[in-house]
MARTOR-694473 format. One record per residue: x, y negated, z of N, C-alpha, C, CB in turn. Coordinates in steps of 0.2 Angstrom, whole numbers, plus 5000, padded with zeros to 4 digits. Glycine has a CB too. Layout:
residues N
XYZXYZXYZXYZ...
//
This chain:
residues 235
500450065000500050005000500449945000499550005006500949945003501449885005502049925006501249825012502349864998503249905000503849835001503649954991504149845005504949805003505549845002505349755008505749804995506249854992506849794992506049884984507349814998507849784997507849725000508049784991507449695001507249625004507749585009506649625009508049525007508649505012508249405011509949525007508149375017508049335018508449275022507649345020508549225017509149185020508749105023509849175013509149095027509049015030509848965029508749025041509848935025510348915024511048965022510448885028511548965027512049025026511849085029512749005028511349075032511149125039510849185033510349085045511049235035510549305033510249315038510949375032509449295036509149335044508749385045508649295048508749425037508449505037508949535030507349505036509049575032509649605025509449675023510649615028509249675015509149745014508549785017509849785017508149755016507649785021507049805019507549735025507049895018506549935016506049955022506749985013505349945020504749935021504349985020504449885019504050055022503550085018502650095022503950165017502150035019501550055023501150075019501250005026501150145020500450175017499650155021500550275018499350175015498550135016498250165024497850175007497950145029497650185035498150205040497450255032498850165042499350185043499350125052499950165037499650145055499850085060500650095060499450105070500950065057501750045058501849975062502150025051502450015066502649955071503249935070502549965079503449875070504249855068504449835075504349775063504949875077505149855087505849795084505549975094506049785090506649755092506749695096507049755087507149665099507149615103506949555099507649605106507149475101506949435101507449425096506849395106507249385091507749335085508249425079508649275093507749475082508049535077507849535069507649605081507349485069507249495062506349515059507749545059506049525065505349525065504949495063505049535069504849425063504349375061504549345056504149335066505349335053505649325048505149385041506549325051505249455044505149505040504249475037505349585045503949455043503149435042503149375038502649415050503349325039503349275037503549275030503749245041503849325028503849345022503549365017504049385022503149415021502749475015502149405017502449595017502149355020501549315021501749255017501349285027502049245013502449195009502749145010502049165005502549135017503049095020503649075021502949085023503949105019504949125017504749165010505449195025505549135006505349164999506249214999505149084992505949284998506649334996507449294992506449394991507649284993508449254988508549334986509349224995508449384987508649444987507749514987509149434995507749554982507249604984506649574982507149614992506149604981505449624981505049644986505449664976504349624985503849664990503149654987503849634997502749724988502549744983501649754987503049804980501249724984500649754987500149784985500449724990500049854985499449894981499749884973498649854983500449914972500849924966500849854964500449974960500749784966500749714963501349684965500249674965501849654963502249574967501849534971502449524962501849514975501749464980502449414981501549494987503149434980503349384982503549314980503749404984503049314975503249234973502549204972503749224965502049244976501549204978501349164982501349214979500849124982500849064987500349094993500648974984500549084998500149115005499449105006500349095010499049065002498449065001498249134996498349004998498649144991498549174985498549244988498849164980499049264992499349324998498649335002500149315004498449275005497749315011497149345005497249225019496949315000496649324995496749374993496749294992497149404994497349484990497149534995498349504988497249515000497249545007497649565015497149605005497849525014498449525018498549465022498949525015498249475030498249445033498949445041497549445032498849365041499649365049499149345055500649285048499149375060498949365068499549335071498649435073499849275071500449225072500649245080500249145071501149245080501249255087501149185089501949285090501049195096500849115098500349085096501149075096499949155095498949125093498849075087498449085100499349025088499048975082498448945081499048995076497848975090497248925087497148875088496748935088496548835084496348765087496048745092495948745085496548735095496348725104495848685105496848685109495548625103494948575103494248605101495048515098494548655094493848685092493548755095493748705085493048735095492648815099492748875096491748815098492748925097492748965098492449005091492548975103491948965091491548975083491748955078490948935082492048885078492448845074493048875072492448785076493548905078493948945075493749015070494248965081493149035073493249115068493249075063492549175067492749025060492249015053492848985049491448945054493648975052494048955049494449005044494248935054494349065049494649135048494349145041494449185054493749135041493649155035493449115030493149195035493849075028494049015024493849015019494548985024494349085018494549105010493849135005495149185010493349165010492749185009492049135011492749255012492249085009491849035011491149015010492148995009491149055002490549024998490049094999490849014989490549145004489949225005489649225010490249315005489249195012488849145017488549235021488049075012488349265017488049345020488649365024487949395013489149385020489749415021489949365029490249405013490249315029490649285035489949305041490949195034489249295040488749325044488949395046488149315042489049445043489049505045489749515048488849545040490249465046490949465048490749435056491649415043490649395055490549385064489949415067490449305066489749455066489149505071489849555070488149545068490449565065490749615069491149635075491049635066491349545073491849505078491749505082491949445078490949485085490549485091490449545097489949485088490449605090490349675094490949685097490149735091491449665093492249705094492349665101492949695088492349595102492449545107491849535108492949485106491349565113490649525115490749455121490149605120491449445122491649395127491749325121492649415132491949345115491849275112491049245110492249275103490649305109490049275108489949245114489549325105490049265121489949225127489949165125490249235132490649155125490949065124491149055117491849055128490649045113490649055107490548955105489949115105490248925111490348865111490848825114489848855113491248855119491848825123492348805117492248875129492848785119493448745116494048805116493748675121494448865111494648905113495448865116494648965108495348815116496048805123495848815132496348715122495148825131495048835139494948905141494448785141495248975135494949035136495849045140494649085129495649105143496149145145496749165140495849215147497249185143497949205137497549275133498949245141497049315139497049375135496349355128496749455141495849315130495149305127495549285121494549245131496149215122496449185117496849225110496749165120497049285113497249345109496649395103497549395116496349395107495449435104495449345099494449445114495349315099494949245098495449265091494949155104496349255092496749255085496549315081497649255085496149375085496449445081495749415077496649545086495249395081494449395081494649345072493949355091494749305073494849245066495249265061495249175068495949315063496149345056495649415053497049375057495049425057494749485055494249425049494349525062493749395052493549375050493649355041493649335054494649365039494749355032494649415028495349335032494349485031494149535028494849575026493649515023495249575031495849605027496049665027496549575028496449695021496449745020497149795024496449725014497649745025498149755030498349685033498749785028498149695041498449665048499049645051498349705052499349595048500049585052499849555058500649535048500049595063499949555073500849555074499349635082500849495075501549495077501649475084501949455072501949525087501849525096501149515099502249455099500449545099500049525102500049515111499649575099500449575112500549585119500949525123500849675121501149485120501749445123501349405130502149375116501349395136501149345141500749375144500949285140500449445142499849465144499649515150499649495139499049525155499449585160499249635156499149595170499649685161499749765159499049795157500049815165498349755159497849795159497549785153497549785164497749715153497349665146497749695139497549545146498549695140498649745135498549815133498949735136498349845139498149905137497449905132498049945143497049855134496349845132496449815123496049775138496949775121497249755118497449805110497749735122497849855114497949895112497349965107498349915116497249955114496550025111496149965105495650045121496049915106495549885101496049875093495249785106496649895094496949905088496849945085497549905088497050015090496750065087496050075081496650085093495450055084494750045085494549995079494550025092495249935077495249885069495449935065495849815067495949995067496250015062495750095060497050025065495350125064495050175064494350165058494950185070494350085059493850055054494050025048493450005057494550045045494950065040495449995037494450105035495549955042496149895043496849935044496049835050497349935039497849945038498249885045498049945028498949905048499049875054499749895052498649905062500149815052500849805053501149785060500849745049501149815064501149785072502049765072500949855080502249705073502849685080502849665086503349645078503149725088503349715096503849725101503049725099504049725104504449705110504349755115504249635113503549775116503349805121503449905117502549765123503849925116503849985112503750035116504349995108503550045120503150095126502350095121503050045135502050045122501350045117501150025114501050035118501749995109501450025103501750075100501449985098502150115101502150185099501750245098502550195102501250225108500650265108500150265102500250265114500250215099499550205094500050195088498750125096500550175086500750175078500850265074501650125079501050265069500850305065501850335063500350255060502350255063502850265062503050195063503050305055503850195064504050115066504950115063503950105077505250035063505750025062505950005067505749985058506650015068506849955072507449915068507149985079507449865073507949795070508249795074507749725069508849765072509549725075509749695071510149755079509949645073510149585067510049575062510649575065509349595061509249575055508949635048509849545054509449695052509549775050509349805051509849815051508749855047508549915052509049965054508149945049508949985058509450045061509050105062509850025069508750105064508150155065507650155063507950165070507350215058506550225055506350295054506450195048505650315058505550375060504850385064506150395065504650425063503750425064503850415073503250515060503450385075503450375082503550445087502750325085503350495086503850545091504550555088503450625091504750555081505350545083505850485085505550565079505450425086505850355089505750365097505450275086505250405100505150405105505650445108504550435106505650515104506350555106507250525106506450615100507150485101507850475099508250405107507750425089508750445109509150415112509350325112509550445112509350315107509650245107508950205108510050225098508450225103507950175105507550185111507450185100507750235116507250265122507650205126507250365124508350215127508750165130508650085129509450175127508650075123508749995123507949965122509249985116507350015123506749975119505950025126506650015107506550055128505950115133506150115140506050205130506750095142507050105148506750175150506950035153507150215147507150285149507850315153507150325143
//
């Protein structure tokens, strides 16, 4: 469904992802692990058009995407859940989803039936469906970004760090509700930090350093493998 072939992303003299192959089959949960500044959101930021390859291709549903403009990318299907939520803190809660589905603006039916899905999945946004989402919780805030990139009907999910600031419980909660986008047939790009859980629910995962992948292997064999149980699992 989504490939990078070779992909190396530069910021001036900086290489900040090098060589970097990607395989996401359709129905899948891949997770990209590794610490901070490894090359994860650089890699998203990517296949979202927002950084452009010097280097590589990437490919979605047998098409080029990378020399498209990121409007034209969520259009195809491919939507980013930003770390750091990115929502409109002033507008309600409402006003965020109806944003989400921007791209499908004119299917007045369609974004109605998108938000009774929204609703069901998060029954706490329809609560505060009128508040301001700067005055929700970190966890409600998290539901509200995943809740608005649903909203664009996409076909594959980039969440980059959903769990970041969150407690252990809200994450867990977090997690299962990934599951449960993805069981409803949303293809899921996950990065994270927290690779304890997302391993339990991914499908197969990379890891990064510097930029590199070093490791790639369906999640029981990343779970097994020493290096990553050490530096990502505190085993």
């Amino acid at each position: 469904m989504l490939k990078l072939k070779n992909v190396s992303v530069k910021y001036g003299n900086f290489t900040a992802i090098h060589d970097v192959n990607i395989d996401v089959n359709e129905g899948e949960i891949v997770v990209l692990l590794g610490s901070n500044g490894a090359g994860k959101s650089t890699t998203f930021r990517t296949i979202s058009g927002l950084n452009k390859p010097y280097h590589g291709e990437i490919l979605f549903q047998e098409t080029a995407i990378d020399k498209k403009s990121p409007d034209r990318i969520v259009q195809s299907g491919i939507v980013q859940c930003a770390e750091g939520r990115k929502l409109f803190p002033r507008m309600t809660v409402y006003e965020n989803l109806r944003m989400g589905a921007y791209v499908h603006r004119k299917k007045k039916e369609e974004i109605k039936q998108s938000l009774k899905n929204v609703y069901e999945l998060f029954p706490i946004l329809k609560d505060k469906r009128n508040d301001a989402a700067g005055s929700l919780s970190g966890g409600q805030q998290q539901m509200l970004a995943i809740g608005r990139a649903l909203m664009s009907k996409p076909k594959l999910m980039m969440l980059d760090e959903p769990s970041v600031g969150l407690a252990p419980l809200i994450v867990e909660q977090m997690f299962s509700v990934i599951k449960q986008i993805n069981k409803e047939g949303t293809t899921i790009l996950l990065a994270e930090q927290n690779a304890n859980a997302a391993l339990r629910i991914a499908d197969k995962g990379y890891v990064f350093e510097n930029g590199v992948i070093v490791v790639q292997g369906t999640s029981d064999e990343l779970f097994a493998n020493d290096r990553v149980r050490k530096a990502y699992i505190g085993a």
